[in-house]
C-alpha positions, 0 to 999 in steps of 0.5 A: 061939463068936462072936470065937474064933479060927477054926483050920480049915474043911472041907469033905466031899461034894464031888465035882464043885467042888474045895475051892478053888472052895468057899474062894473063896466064903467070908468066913470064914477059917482060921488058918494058920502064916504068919498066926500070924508076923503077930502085929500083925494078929491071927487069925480070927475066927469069926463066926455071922451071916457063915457064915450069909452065907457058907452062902447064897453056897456055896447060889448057887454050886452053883445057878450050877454047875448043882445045884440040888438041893444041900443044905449045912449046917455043924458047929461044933466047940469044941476044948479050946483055946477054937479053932473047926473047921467042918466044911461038909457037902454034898450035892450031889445030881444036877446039871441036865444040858443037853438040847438047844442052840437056836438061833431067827434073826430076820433081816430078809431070806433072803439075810441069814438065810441068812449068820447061820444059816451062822455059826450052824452055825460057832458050835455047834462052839465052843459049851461047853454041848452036849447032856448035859454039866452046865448052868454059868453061867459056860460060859453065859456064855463061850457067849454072849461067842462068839455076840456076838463071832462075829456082831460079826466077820461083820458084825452089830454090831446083833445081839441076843441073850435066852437062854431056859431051859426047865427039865424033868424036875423040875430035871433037865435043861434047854433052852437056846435063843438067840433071836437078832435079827441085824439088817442084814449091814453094811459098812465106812463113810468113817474119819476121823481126829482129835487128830493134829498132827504124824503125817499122816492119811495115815499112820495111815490106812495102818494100817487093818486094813480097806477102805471097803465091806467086811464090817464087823468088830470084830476087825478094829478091835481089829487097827487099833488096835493097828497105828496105836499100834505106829508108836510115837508115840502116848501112846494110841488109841481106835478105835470105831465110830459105830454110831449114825450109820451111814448105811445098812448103811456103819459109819462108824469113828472113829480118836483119837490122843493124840501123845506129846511130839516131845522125850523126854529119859532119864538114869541114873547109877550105880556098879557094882564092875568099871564104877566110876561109869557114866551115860547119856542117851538123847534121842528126837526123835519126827517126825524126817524124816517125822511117824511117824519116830523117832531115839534116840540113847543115850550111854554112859560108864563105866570099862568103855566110855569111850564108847558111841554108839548112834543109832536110826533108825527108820520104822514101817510100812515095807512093811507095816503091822505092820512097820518098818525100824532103821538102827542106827549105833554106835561105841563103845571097850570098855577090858579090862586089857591092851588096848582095842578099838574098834568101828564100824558099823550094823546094818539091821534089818527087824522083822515083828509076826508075832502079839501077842507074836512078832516076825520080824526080818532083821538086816544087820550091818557092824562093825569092830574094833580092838585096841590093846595095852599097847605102843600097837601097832595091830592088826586084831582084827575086820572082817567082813559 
């Protein structure tokens, strides 16, 4: 049966994974419709020595979904047609069910012990593995992500972790208890700044999700990142803690930025149907009027807009760290068969980063139009606030 053409593969008993988990897993695979149009690439084949690979990993993948019992073996059927069917049987028997959640602190003084065990009881809420729902790896996992993550938020960066795992009950049931050694309660250190040669430290100081002495945490250093890259200059920034040279509880943390060039010039032609032959340039200064400043101007031309001109300026950090402020002054003559309007004005616009993907802005708009017919009579078409 080895080098046929594999048509099929099945699976019955399963009842807690879904065929597509199980699929997943294999190496082998079925022949399909859309496979027969690639002709140059030939079918699948089917091959002993990789189901046997195949039948371990299936084995691995139930143990690591808590059935530890499961038995599997596999039918090979041989058609008329020289093409291959495998069937896999499983047995899943009864999985290991989670007893109870543990958890033992070590913590160097009362005070401290006291905050982790408070943080602790925060966790088991959130915790996927409880009390008589089947054990997981993979939610072991998730669970152990949390903890890390949650110390790490509240100020144990040093905290380690070794889960423990009791099976009992013949393989029926499990104690899961984390041993955690949560280290000093720290604090924020001096930040210093590095790779920055136009933008002022200042500036990127400014946009510091944290304060000198406050209760160190990784969140917040994910936030300042992101807040120092939005100013807009910068190719990439790196964020991190020093942790190897704390000195005391204080964390000292290390901003490096990458500037990207003070000049940036784009162009683009193209033709298009009703716009005929339509170009662009964009230039954009970065640094202009102050180091995290940016001006972009764009200018347009096609049969459609004789002339676009849109210039952007704008100051990041305005007010707010996740905020900016856009003046936006254009001019610009829009051609239509029959007649021709010209417009003028700006527009204000005070953006705020609300979440990672949502934006509130307030916009302030002046514009004035004007409209020239055939007749090259002059009139008012638009003029408001």
């Amino acid at each position: 049966q080895n080098n046929l053409p594999l048509q099929s593969i099945t699976f019955s008993g399963n009842d807690s994974l879904s065929n597509a988990e199980l699929s997943f897993q294999l190496v082998l695979q079925q022949n399909s419709f859309f496979r027969s149009l690639l002709f140059w690439k030939g079918s699948h084949l089917f091959h002993q020595n990789i189901l046997t690979q195949d039948l371990q990993r299936l084995q691995f993948f139930y143990q690591s979904n808590g059935f530890l019992k499961t038995q599997i073996s596999p039918n090979v059927i041989l058609d008329s047609k020289k093409n291959v069917h495998l069937n896999i049987n499983i047995s899943e028997n009864q999985p290991v069910i989670v007893e109870t959640v543990d958890f033992l602190l070590i913590s160097p003084d009362s005070i401290v012990q006291k905050r982790a065990q408070l943080q602790v009881a925060r966790i088991k809420i959130d915790l996927q593995l409880k009390a008589g729902c089947r054990f997981s790896d993979r939610v072991l996992e998730h669970d152990e992500k949390l903890i890390e993550k949650t110390l790490a938020d509240d100020g144990f960066p040093y905290a380690k972790m070794k889960t423990e795992l009791l099976i009992a009950n013949d393989k029926e049931s499990v104690i899961v208890t984390f041993r955690i050694e949560t280290g000093p309660r720290t604090i924020f250190g001096k930040t210093s700044v590095s790779g920055n040669d136009r933008a002022k430290e200042n500036e990127i100081l400014g946009q510091l999700d944290y304060k000198n002495g406050k209760i160190y945490s990784e969140e917040k250093l994910r936030k300042t990142q992101e807040q120092v890259f939005q100013l807009g200059v910068f190719n990439y920034v790196t964020v991190r803690a020093l942790l190897q040279d704390s000195v005391g509880i204080a964390i000292p943390v290390e901003i490096s930025v990458n500037e990207a060039p003070s000049s940036i010039t784009k162009f683009g032609v193209g033709y298009g149907k009703e716009d005929k032959f339509r170009t662009f340039v964009e230039f954009r200064k970065n640094g202009f009027l102050g180091s995290t400043r940016r001006l972009v101007t764009t200018i347009k031309y096609s049969d459609l807009e004789p002339y676009n001109l849109n210039v952007k300026w704008i100051k990041p950090a305005f007010l707010y760290p996740r905020a900016s402020l856009t003046v936006n002054p254009f001019l610009r003559r829009e051609k239509e068969p029959g007649f021709t309007v010209d417009r003028v004005g700006a527009n204000i616009t005070h953006q705020q980063k609300l979440a990672t993907f949502t934006d509130g802005y307030i916009n302030y708009s002046l514009e004035q139009a004007l409209e020239f017919i055939d007749d090259a009579r002059r009139l008012p078409l638009l003029a408001r606030l």
